[in-house]
C-alpha positions as CSV (number, residue, x, y, z in Angstrom):
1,X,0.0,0.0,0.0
2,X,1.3,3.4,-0.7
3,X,2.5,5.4,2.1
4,X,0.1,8.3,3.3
5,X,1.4,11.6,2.7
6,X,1.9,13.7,5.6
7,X,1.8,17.2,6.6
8,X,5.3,18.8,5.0
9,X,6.3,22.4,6.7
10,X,3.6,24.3,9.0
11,X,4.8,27.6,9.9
12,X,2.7,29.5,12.4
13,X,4.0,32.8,14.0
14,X,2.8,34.3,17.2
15,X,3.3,37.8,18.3
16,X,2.3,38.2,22.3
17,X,3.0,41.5,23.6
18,X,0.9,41.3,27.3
19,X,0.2,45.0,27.3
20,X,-2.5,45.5,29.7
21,X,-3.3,42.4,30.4
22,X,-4.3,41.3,34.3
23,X,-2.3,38.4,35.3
24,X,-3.6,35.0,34.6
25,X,-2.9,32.1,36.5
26,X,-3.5,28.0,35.8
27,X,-6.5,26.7,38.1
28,X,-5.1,25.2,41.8
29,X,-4.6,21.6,41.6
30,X,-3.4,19.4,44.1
31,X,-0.5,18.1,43.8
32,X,-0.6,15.4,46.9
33,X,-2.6,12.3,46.6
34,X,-4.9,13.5,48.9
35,X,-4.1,11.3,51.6
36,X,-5.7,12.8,54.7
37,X,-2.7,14.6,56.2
38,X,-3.6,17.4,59.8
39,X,-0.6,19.6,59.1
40,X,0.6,22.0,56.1
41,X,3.4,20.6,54.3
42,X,6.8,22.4,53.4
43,X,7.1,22.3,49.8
44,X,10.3,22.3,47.1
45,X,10.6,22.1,43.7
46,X,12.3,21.4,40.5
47,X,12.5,20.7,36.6
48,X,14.2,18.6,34.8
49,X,16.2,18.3,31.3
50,X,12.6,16.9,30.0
51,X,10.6,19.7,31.3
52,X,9.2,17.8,33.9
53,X,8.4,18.9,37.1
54,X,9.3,17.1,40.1
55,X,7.8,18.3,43.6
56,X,8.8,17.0,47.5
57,X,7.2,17.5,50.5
58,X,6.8,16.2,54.0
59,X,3.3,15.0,55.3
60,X,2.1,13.3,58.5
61,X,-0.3,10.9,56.7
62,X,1.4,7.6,58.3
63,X,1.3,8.9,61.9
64,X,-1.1,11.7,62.5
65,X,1.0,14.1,64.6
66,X,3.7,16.3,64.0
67,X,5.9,13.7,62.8
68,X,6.8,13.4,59.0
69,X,7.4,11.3,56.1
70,X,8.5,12.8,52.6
71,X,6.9,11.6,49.8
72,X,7.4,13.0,45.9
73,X,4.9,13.9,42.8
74,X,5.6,14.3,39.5
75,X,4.1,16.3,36.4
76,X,4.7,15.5,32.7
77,X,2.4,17.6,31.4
78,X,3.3,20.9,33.1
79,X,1.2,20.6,36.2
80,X,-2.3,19.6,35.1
81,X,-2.1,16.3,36.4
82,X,0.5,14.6,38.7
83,X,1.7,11.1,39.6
84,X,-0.7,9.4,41.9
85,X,0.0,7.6,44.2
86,X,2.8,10.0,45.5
87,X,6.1,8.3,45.9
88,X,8.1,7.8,49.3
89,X,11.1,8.9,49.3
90,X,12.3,8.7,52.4
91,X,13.4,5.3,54.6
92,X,10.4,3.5,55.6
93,X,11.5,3.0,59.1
94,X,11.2,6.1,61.7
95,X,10.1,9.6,60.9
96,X,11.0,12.4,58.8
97,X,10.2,15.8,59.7
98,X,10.1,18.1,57.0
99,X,13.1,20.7,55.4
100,X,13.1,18.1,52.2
101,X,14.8,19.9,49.5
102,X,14.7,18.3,45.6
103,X,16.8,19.0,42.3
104,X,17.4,17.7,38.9
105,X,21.1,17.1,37.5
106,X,22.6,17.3,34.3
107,X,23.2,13.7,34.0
108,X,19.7,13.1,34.4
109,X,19.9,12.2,38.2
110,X,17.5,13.4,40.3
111,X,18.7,14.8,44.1
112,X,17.1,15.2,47.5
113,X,17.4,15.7,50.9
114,X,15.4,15.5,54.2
115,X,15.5,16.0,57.8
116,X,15.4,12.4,59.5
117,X,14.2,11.8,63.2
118,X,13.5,8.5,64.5
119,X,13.7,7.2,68.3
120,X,17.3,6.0,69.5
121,X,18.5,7.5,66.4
122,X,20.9,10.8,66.3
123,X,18.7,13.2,64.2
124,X,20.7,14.3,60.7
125,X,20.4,15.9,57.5
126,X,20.2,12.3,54.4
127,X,20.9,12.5,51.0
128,X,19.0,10.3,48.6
129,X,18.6,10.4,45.0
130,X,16.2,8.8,41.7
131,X,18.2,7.3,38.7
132,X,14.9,6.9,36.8
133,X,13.5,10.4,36.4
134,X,11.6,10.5,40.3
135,X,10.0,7.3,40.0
136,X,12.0,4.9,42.3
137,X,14.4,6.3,44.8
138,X,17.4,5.1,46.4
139,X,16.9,3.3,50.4
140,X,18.5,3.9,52.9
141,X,19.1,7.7,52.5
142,X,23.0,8.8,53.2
143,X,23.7,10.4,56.4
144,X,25.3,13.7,55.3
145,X,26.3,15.5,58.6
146,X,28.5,13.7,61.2
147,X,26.4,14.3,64.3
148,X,26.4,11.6,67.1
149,X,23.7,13.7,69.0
150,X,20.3,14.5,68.5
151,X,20.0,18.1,67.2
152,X,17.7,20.1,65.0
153,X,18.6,20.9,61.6
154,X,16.9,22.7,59.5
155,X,16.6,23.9,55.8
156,X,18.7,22.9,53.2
157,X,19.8,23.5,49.3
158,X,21.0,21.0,46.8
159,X,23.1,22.6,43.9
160,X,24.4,20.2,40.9
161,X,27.7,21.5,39.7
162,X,27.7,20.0,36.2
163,X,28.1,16.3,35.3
164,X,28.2,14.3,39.0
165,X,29.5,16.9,41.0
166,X,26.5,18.5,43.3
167,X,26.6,20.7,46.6
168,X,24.2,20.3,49.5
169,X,24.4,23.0,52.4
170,X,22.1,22.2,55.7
171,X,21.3,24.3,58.7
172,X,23.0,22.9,61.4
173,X,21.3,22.3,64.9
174,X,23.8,25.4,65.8
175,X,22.8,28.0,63.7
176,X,25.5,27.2,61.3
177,X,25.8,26.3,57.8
178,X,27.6,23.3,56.8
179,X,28.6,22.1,53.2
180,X,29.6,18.8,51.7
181,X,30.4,18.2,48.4
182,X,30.1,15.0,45.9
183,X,32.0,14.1,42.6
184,X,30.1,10.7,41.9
185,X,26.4,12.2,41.7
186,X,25.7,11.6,45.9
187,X,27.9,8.0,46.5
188,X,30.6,9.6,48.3
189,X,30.9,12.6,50.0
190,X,33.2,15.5,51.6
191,X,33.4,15.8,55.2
192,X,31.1,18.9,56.5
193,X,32.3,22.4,56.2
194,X,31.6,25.8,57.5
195,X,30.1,28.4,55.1
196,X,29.0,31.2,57.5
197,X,32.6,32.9,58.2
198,X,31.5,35.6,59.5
199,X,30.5,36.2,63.6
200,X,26.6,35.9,64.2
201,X,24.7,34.5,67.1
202,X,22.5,32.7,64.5
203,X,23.0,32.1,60.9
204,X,20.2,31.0,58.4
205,X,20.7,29.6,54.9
206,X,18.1,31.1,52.1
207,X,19.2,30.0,48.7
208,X,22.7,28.8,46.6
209,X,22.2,29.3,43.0
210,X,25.1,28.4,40.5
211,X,25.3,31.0,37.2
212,X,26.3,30.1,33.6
213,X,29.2,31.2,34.7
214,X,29.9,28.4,38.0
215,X,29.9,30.7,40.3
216,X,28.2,29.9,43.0
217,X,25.5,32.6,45.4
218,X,24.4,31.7,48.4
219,X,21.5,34.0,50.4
220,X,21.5,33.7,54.3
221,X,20.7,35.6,57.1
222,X,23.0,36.5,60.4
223,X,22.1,37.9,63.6
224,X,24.3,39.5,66.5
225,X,22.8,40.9,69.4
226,X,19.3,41.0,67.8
227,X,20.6,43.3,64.5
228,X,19.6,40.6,61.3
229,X,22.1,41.3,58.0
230,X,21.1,39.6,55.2
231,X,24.5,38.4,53.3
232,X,25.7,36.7,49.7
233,X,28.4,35.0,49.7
234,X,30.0,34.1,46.7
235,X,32.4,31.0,45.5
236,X,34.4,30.4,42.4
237,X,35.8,27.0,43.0
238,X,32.4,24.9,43.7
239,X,32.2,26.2,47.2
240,X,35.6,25.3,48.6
241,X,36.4,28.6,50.0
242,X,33.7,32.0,50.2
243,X,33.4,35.5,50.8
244,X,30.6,37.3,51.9
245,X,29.3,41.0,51.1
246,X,26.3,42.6,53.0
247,X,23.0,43.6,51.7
248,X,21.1,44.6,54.2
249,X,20.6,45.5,57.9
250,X,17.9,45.8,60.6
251,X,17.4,46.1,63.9
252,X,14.4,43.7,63.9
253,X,14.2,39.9,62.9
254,X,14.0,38.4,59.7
255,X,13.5,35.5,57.4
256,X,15.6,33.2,55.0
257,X,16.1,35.3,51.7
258,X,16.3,34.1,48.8
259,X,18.6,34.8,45.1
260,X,18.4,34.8,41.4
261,X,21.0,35.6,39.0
262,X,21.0,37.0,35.5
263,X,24.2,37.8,33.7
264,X,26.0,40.1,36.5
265,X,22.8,40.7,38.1
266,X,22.2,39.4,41.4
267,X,18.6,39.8,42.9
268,X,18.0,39.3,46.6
269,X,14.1,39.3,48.3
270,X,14.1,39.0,52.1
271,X,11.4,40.2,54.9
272,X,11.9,41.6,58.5
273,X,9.6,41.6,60.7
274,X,8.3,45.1,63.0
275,X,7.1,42.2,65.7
276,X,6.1,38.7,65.4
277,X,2.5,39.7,63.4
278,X,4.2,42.2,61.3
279,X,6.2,42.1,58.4
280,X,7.6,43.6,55.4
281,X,8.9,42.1,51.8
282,X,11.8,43.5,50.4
283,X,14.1,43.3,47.6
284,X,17.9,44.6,46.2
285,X,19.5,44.1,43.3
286,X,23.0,44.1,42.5
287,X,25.0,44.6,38.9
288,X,28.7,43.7,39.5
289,X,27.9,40.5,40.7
290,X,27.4,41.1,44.8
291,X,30.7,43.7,45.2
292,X,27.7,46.3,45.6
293,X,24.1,46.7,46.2
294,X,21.3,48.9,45.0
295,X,19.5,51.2,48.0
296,X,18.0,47.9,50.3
297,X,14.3,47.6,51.6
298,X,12.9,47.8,48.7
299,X,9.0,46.7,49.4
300,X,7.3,44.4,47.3
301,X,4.1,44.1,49.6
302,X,2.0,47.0,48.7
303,X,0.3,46.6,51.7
304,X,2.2,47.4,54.7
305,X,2.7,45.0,57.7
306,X,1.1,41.8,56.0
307,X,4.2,39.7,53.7
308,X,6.0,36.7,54.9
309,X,8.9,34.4,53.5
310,X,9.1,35.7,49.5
311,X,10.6,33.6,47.2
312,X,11.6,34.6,43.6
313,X,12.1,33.5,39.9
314,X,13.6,34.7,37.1
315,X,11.8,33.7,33.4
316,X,13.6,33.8,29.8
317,X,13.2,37.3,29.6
318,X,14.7,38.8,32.6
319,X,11.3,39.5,34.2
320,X,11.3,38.8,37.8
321,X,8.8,37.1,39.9
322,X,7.6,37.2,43.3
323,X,5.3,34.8,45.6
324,X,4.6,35.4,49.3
325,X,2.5,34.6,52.2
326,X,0.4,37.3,53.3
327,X,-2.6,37.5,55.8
328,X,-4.4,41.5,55.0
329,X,-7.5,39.2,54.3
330,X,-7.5,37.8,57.7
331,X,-6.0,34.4,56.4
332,X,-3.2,33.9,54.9
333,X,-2.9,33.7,51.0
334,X,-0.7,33.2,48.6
335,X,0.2,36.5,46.8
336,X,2.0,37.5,43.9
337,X,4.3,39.8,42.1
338,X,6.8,40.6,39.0
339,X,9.1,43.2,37.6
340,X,10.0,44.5,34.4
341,X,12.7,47.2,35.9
342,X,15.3,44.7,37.7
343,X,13.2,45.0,40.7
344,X,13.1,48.7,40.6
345,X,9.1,49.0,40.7
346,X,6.8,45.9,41.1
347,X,3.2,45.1,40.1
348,X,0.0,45.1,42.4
349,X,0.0,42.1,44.6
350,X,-2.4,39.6,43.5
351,X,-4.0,36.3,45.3
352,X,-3.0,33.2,43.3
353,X,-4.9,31.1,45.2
354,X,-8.4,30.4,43.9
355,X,-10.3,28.5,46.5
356,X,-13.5,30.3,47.6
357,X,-13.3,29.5,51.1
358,X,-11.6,30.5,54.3
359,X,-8.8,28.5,53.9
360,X,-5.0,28.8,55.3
361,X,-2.1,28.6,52.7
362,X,1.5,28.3,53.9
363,X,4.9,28.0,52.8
364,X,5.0,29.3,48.8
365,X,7.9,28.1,46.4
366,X,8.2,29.5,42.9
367,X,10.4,28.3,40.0
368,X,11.0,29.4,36.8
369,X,10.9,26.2,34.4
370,X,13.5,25.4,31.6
371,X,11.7,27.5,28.8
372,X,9.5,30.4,29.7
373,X,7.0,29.0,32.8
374,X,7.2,30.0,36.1
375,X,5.3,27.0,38.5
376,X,4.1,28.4,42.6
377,X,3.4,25.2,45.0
378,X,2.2,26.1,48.6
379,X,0.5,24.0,51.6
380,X,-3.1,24.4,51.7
381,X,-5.7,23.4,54.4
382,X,-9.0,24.3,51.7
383,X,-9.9,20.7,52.7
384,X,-10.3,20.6,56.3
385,X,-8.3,20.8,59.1
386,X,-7.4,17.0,58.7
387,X,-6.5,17.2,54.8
388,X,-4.0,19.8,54.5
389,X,-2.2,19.5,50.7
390,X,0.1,20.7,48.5
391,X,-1.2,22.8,45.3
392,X,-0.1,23.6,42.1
393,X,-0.7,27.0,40.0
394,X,1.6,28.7,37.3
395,X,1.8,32.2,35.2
396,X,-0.2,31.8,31.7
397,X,0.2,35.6,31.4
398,X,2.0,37.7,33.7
399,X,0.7,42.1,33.4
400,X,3.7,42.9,31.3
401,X,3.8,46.4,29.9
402,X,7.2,47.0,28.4
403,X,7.6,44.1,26.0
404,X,7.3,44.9,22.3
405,X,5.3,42.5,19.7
406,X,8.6,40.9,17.7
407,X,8.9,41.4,13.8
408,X,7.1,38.0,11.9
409,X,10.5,37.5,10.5
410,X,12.5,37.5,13.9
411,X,12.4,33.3,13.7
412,X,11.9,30.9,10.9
413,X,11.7,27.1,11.1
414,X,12.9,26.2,7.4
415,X,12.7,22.7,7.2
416,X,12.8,19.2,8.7
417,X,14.6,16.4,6.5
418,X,14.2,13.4,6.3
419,X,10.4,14.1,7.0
420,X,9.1,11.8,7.3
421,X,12.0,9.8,8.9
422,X,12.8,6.3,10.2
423,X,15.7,7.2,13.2
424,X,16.8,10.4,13.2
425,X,16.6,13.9,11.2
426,X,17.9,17.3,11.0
427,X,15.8,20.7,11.8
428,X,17.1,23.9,10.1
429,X,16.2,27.3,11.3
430,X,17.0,31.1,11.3
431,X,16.6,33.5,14.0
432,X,16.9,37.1,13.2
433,X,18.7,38.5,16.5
434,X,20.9,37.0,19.1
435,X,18.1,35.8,21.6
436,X,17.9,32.8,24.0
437,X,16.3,30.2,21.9
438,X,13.9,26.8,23.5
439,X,13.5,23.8,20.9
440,X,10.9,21.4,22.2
441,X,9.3,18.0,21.3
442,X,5.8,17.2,21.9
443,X,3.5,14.4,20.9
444,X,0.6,15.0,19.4
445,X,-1.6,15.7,22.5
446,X,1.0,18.2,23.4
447,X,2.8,16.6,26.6
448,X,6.1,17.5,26.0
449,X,9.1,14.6,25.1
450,X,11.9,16.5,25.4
451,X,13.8,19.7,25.4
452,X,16.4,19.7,21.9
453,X,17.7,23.5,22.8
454,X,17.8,25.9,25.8
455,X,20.5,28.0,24.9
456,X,21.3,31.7,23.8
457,X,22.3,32.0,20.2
458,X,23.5,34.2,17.8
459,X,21.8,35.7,14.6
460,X,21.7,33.5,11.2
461,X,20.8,29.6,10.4
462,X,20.8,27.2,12.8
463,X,21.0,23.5,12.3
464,X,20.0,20.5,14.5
465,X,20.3,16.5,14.5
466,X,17.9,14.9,16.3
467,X,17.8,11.3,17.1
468,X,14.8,9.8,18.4
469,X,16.2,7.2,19.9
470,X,13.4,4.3,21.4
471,X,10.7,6.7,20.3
472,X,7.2,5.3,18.7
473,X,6.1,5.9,15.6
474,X,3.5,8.7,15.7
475,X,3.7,12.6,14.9
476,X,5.0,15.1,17.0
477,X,5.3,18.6,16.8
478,X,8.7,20.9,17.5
479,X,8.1,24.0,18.9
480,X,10.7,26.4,18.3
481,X,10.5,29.6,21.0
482,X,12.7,32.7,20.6
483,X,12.3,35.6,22.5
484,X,8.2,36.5,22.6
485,X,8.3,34.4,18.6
486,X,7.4,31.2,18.4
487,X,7.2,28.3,15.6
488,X,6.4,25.1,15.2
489,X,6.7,22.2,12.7
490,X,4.7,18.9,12.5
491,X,7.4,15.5,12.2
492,X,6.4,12.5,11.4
493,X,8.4,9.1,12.7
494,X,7.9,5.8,10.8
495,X,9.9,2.7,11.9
């Protein structure tokens, strides 16, 4: 029988400028199984190389009290649905109790952490990790820190360094921040070692980021004789050795900041408190990299007394984004924010979540994806008391004003051939200005496959092999995104 004759090249353009346009965010979905669970979880999140999201949080489900367990979901398909049941990914035996920290490496290994507790056994900071993209995990967890006593440790940041090397820094039960360091993707590490120089009372970790660069950033917070400075530190040799710059100081309390970077620009958000019921989000920014700041305290909550614990993003097109707890309702909500200026001015604070009654949320984490998306989780109690959850929103259109509609001409996808193919073929394209440039795969229904390109390029023709590999026969479609132009091309794969 003759072959059918499929679609050759279909070229579609779209121009989005934004201007004037509310925010819009996905619907709430839960993320959690929805095994009953009487306490909010604490929430992380990350992406990986395929685009999917992977999301770990501690619940009480097993026990009831305030003990924990920390379980995993992931979401192929950009958040609409998500793996059910949830995966454990702690040990089965004793408890876990929350500060469980997640993230996706290069070599398509999947990290995390958690805070273990069990009776007769010293509490510690364990390292575990998924080989298979989040769906089977690694048991028993590593023991990262070297405590032979039963201390409290708290939050904690995995950072992959390229390849197998990855970083994890913990809070240690006294107020310091210890690192260890592996260069065989989690089977051996470095003995712990002190990242907090610099003479505090108490010293919080916030965030480490890594640049395009490798240099590592890490956010944290110091306290001596109740005056909080919020500090970067900065490392250029995988976080052997740091030094530190201040960003801000004030005479009150304050909570965990957090830090994105973009190019040279280093953007902090942080909140003090006035008392225990009152606080304010702030932000700085820096240009040289952390050697000096912008004027601190700049507020993000545009109303006054109300934000708690802000977390930040960065998308594709240096627009920042803001998500924070806030309670000017009477409960707390999460609310949200984003910046076109490098954090200079920031948009009206809006609720993203959507559920219509008196509910509690807790705890918000932001993330911008591998393309363009930016994903918020929070705990959520809009079940009852006795079903508290994790939920899922992201930005389908954030208010942006400043963004110019791109010339139809800024991106072309010329051709795929072979097309159809049999194992592998070779996508040509053109884009008009330098500009960071996403290639991704989707079947047919439009859950993504892969990501081919996430890269900035330069101006001219482009050319790229792709090999499906164990891929089944079908048509999928390649989505080529440059700057606010995008283009796509039907493939067809016959083996």
């Amino acid at each position: 029988m003759k072959r059918s004759t499929f679609c050759a090249l279909i070229l579609t353009m779209l121009a989005a400028s934004g201007v004037g346009q509310a925010t819009d965010f996905s619907r709430n979905v839960r993320v959690d199984d929805g095994f009953p669970s009487p306490d909010h979880i604490l929430s992380a999140m990350t992406t990986d190389a395929l685009g999917n999201i992977h999301v770990v949080f501690a619940d009480n489900r097993s026990t009831g009290n305030s003990w924990s367990r920390v379980y995993t979901a992931r979401s192929t398909d950009q958040g609409l649905t998500w793996s059910n049941p949830n995966t454990l990914v702690s040990d089965t035996a004793g408890w876990e109790y929350d500060y469980s920290e997640i993230a996706a490496g290069s070599n398509g290994i999947v990290y995390a952490t958690f805070f273990h507790r069990a009776p007769g056994v010293p509490d510690g900071k364990f390292f575990t990790r998924s080989t298979d993209g989040g769906l089977t995990w690694e048991h028993p967890g590593r023991r990262l820190d070297d405590s032979t006593a039963s201390v409290y440790i708290g939050p904690s940041q995995i950072v992959p360094l390229g390849g197998d090397s990855v970083l994890v820094a913990w809070n240690s039960g006294d107020y310091h921040v210890l690192i260890v360091r592996s260069l065989d993707a989690g089977l051996h590490w470095t003995a712990p070692a002190r990242l907090d120089l610099v003479h505090t009372n108490e010293f919080w970790l916030g965030r480490i980021v890594r640049d395009e660069s490798g240099e590592l950033y890490a956010a944290t917070q110091g306290t001596v004789d109740q005056v909080t400075t919020i500090y970067v530190f900065s490392s250029s040799d995988c976080g052997a050795g740091w030094s530190a710059q201040p960003v801000a100081v004030s005479s009150v309390d304050g909570t965990s900041p957090d830090i994105v970077t973009h190019g040279d620009n280093l953007y902090v958000a942080y909140a003090f408190f006035h008392d225990w019921f009152q606080c304010e989000v702030y932000f700085a920014a820096s240009s040289d990299r952390g050697q000096t700041w912008s004027t601190p305290n700049i507020r993000i909550n545009d109303v006054p007394n109300h934000g708690w614990i802000p977390r930040l993003a960065l998308d594709q097109d240096g627009v920042l984004h803001v998500v924070f707890g806030d309670d000017r309702t009477g409960q707390y909500d999460v609310y949200y924010s984003h910046s076109e200026d490098n954090g200079a001015t920031w948009s009206p604070n809006e609720i993203v979540n959507d559920d219509s009654i008196r509910a509690q949320q807790a705890d918000p984490v932001i993330w911008g994806g591998t393309s363009d998306q930016i994903y918020m989780t929070w705990g959520d109690d809009r079940s009852g008391n006795d079903n508290c959850g994790v939920y899922f929103s992201r930005v389908l259109q954030p208010n942006v004003t400043n963004h110019s509609a791109p010339e139809a001409s800024s991106i072309a996808l010329l051709s795929a051939y072979p097309n159809p193919f049999n194992s592998a073929t070779t996508l040509v394209y053109t884009v008009a200005q330098p500009s960071r440039v996403v290639v991704q795969l989707s079947d047919i229904l439009g859950r993504r496959v892969a990501v081919l390109v996430n890269s900035s390029q330069t101006a001219g023709a482009h050319q790229l092999r792709f090999d499906a590999g164990a891929l089944p026969s079908g048509t999928y479609v390649v989505r080529l995104t440059a700057g606010h132009s995008t283009s796509s091309h039907k493939i067809a794969l016959i083996r």
